[in-house]
C-alpha positions as CSV (number, residue, x, y, z in Angstrom):
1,X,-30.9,-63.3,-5.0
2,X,-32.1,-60.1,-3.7
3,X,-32.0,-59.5,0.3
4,X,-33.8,-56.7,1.5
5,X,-33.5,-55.9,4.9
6,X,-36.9,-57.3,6.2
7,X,-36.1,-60.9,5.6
8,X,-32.6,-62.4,5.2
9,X,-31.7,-65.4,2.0
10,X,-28.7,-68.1,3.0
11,X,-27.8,-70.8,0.9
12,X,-25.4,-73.9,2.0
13,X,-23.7,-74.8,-1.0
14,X,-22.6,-77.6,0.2
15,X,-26.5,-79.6,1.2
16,X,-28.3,-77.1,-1.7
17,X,-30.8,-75.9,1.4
18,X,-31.8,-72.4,0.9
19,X,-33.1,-70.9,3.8
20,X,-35.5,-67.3,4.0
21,X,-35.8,-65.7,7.2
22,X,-39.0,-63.1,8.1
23,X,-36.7,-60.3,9.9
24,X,-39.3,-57.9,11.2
25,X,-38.5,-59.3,14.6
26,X,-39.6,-55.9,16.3
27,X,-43.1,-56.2,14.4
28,X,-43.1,-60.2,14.7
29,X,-42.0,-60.3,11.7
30,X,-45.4,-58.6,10.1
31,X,-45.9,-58.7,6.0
32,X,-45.5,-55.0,4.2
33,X,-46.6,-53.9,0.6
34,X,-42.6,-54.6,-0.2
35,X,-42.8,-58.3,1.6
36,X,-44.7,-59.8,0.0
37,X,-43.8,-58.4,-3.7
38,X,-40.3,-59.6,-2.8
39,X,-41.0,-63.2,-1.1
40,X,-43.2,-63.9,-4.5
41,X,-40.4,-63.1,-6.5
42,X,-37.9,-65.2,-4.5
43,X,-39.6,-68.2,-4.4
44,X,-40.1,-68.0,-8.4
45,X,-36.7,-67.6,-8.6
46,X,-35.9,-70.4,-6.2
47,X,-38.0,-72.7,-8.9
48,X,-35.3,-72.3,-11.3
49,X,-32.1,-72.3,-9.0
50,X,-30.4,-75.2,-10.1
51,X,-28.4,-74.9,-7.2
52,X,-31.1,-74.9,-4.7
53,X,-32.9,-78.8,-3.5
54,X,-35.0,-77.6,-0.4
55,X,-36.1,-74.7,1.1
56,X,-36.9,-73.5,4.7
57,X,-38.8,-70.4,5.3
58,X,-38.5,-68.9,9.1
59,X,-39.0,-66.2,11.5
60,X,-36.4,-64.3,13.6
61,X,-37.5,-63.4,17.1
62,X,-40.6,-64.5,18.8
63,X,-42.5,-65.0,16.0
64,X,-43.0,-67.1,12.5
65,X,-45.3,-63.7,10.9
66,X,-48.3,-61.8,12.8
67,X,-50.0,-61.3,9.1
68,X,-50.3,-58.1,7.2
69,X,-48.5,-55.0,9.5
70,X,-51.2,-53.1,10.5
71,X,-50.1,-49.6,10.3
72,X,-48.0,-50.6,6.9
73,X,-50.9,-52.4,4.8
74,X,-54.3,-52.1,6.8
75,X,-54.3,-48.6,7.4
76,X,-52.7,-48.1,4.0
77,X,-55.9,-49.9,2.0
78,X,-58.6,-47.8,3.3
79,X,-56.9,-45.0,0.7
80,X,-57.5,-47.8,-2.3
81,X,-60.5,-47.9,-4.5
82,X,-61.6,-51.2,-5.5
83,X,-59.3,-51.8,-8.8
84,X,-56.1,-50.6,-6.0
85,X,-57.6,-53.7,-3.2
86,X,-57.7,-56.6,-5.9
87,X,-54.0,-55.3,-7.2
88,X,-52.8,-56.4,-3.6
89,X,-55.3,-59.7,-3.0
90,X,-54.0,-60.6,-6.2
91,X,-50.4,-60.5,-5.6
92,X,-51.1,-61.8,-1.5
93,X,-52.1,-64.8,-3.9
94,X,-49.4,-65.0,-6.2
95,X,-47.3,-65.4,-3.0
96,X,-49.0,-68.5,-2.0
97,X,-49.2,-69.8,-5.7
98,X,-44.9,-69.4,-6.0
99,X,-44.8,-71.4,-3.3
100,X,-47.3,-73.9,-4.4
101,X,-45.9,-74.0,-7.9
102,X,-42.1,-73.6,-6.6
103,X,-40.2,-77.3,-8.1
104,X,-38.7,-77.1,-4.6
105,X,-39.8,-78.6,-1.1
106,X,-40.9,-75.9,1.0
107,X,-40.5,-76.4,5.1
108,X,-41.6,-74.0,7.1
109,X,-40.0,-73.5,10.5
110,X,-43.0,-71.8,12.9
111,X,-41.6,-70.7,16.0
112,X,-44.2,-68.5,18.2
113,X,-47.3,-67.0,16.8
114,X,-48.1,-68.0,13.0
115,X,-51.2,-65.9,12.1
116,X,-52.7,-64.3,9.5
117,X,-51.5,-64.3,6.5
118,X,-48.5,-65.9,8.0
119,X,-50.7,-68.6,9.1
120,X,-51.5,-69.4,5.5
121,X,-47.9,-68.5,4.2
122,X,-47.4,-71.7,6.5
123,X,-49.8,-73.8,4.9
124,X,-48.8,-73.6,1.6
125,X,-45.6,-75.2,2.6
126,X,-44.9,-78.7,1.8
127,X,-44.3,-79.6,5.6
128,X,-44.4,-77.6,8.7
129,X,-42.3,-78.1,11.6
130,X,-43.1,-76.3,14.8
131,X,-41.8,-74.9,18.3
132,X,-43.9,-76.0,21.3
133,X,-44.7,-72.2,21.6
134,X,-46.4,-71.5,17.8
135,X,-49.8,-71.1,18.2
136,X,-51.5,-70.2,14.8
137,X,-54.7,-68.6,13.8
138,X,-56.5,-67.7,10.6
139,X,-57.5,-64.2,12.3
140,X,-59.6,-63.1,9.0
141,X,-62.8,-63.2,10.2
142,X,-62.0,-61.6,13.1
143,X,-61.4,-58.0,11.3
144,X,-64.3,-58.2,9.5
145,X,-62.6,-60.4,6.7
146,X,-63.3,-63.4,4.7
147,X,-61.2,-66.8,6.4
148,X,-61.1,-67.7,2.8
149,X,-58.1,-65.6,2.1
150,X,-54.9,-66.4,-0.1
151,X,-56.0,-70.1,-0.8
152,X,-56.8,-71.0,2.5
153,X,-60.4,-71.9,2.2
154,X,-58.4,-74.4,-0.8
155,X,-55.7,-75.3,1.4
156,X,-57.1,-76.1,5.0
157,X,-59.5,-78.4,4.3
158,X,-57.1,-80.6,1.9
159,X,-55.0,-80.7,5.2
160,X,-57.0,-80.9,8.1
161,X,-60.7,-81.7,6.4
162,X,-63.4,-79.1,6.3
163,X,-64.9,-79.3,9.5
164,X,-62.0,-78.6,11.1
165,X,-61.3,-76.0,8.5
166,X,-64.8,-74.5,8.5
167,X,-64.0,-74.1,12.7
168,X,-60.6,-72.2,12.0
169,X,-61.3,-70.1,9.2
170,X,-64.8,-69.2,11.2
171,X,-63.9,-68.6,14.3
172,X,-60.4,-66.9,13.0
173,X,-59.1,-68.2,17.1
174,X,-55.7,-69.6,18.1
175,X,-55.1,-73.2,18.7
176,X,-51.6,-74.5,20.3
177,X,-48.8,-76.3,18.2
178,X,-50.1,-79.7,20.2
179,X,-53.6,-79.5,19.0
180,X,-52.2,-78.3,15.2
181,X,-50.3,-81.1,15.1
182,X,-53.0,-83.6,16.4
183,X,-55.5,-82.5,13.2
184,X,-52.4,-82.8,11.2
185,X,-51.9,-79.3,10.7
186,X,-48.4,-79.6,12.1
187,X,-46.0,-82.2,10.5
188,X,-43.9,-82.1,13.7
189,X,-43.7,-80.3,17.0
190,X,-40.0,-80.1,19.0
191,X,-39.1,-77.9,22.3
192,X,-38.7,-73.9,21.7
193,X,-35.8,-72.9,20.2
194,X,-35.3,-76.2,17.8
195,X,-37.5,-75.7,15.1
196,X,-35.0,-74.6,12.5
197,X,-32.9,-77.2,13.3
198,X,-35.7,-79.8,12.5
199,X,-36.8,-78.1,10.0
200,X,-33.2,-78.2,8.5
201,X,-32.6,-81.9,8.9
202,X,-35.7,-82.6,7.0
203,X,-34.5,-80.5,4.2
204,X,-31.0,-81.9,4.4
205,X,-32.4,-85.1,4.0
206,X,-34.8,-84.1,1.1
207,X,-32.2,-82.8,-0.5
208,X,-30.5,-85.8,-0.8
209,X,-33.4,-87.2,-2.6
210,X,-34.0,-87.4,-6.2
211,X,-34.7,-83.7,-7.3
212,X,-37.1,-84.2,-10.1
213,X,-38.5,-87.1,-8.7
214,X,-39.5,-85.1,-5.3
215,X,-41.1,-81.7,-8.2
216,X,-43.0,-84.4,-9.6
217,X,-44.4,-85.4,-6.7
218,X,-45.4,-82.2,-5.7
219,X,-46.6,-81.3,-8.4
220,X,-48.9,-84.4,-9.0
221,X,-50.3,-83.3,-5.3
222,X,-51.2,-79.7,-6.7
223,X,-53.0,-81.2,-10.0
224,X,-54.6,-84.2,-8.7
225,X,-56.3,-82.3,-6.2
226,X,-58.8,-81.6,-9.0
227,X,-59.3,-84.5,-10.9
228,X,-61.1,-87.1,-10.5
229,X,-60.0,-90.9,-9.4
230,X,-59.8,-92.7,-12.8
231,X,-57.8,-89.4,-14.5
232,X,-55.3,-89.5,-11.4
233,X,-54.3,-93.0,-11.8
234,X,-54.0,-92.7,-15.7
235,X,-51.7,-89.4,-14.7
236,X,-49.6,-91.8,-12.0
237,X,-49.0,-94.0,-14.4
238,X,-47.7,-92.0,-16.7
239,X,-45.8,-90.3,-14.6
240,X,-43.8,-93.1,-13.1
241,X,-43.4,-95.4,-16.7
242,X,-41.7,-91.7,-17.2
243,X,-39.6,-91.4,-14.4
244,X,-38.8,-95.3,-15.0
245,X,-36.4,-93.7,-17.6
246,X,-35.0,-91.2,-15.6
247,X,-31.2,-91.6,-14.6
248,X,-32.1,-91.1,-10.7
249,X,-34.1,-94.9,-10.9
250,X,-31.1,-96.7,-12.5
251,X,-29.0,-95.2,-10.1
252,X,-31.3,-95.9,-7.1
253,X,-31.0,-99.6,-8.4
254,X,-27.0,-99.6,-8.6
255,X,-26.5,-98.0,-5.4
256,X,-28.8,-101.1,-3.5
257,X,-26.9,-103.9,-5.4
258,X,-23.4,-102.1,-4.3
259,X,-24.5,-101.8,-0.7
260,X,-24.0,-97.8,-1.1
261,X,-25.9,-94.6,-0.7
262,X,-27.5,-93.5,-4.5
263,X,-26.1,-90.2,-5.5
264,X,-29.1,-88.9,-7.0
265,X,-28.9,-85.7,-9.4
């Protein structure tokens, strides 16, 4: 895995959690031209690390990410013609979509201001799990931007519904990791300081789980998101008469008859 200096890859051999961690700390943790190209690639190469079960994605200092770095990117774009500005939208996208489409659960660790792109970066994690202190905004609008950026206007509204979407991604302001978790934004919210650790245990424990069984399920959330009711259920139920052969359900079975934990593959 490749570790550039501006975010940091671990991997605990031992529980299979990988862990990436934003390291811009002076900057809070702010996105550059080479961030993003690199986090994309990581999490596509995560998707086929057998060694990998669960992933957390954090920030160092007082920050998850501020968004794009302004004097890095923004100033940077005004030099782009058009063809140059949908080269980068594009591949701020393709981060979100290697997440989305990464076999892995994602958990994202916020811990003081999540905004931005960061904001979104957060969203297309599988679970989030915040620090009393991480305030989050969608700050689009606010420079002049669509809030529909990188999925969001996709995203937010599958997770919060769309009026509280449409007030976020309109108004671009902050709201406090008490009210993000009360819409639902926010999985979980512990003191300052203990987000990773959360976050961790919940990836610990998913990584226990049955692998394929937990990339199915994600990846029945991404699909079924656009079909309709009858075409889900046919897909569920192929789906699990499928996994019904899988080793992971006879073994599930055993280890309840012999009063023992399953050791799933």
């Amino acid at each position: 895995m490749f570790e550039p200096a501006s975010f940091l890859f671990g991997l605990n051999e031992e529980t299979g959690v990988a862990t990436i961690t934003l390291n811009r700390p002076d900057r809070l943790n702010a996105l550059t031209f080479e961030v993003y190209d690199e986090l994309r690639r990581s999490f596509a190469e995560l998707h086929d690390d057998g060694s990998v079960r669960a992933i957390v994605i954090t920030g160092s200092g007082r920050a998850f990410c501020s968004g794009g770095d302004v004097e890095d990117i923004i100033g940077a774009l005004f030099e782009r013609d058009f063809r140059g500005l949908l080269e980068f939208t594009r591949m701020t996208c393709d981060l979100v979509l290697s997440i989305r489409r990464c076999r892995k659960p994602v958990i994202g660790a916020l811990n003081g201001t999540v905004a931005g792109a960061g904001a979104v970066i957060a969203t297309a994690c599988d679970m989030r799990v915040a620090a009393e202190s991480a305030k989050i905004a969608y700050l689009f609008t606010r420079v002049g931007l669509s809030g529909a950026d990188m999925g969001a206007a996709w995203m937010l509204p599958r997770i919060v519904g769309l009026a509280k979407a449409s007030e976020l991604l309109m108004t671009g302001e902050f709201i406090s990791a008490q009210e993000a978790h009360r819409i639902g934004l926010y999985n979980r919210v512990v003191p300052d300081g203990e987000a990773l650790e959360a976050a961790t245990e919940l990836a610990d424990k998913l990584a226990l789980g049955p692998s394929f069984a937990l990339e199915i399920t994600k990846d029945a959330l991404n699909r079924e998101a656009s079909m309709d009711f009858v075409s889900a259920l046919e897909a569920e139920a192929q789906i699990q008469a499928a996994l019904m052969v899988h080793p992971d359900f006879r073994e599930a079975y055993d280890a309840f008859t012999e009063k023992r934990n399953p050791d799933f593959l």
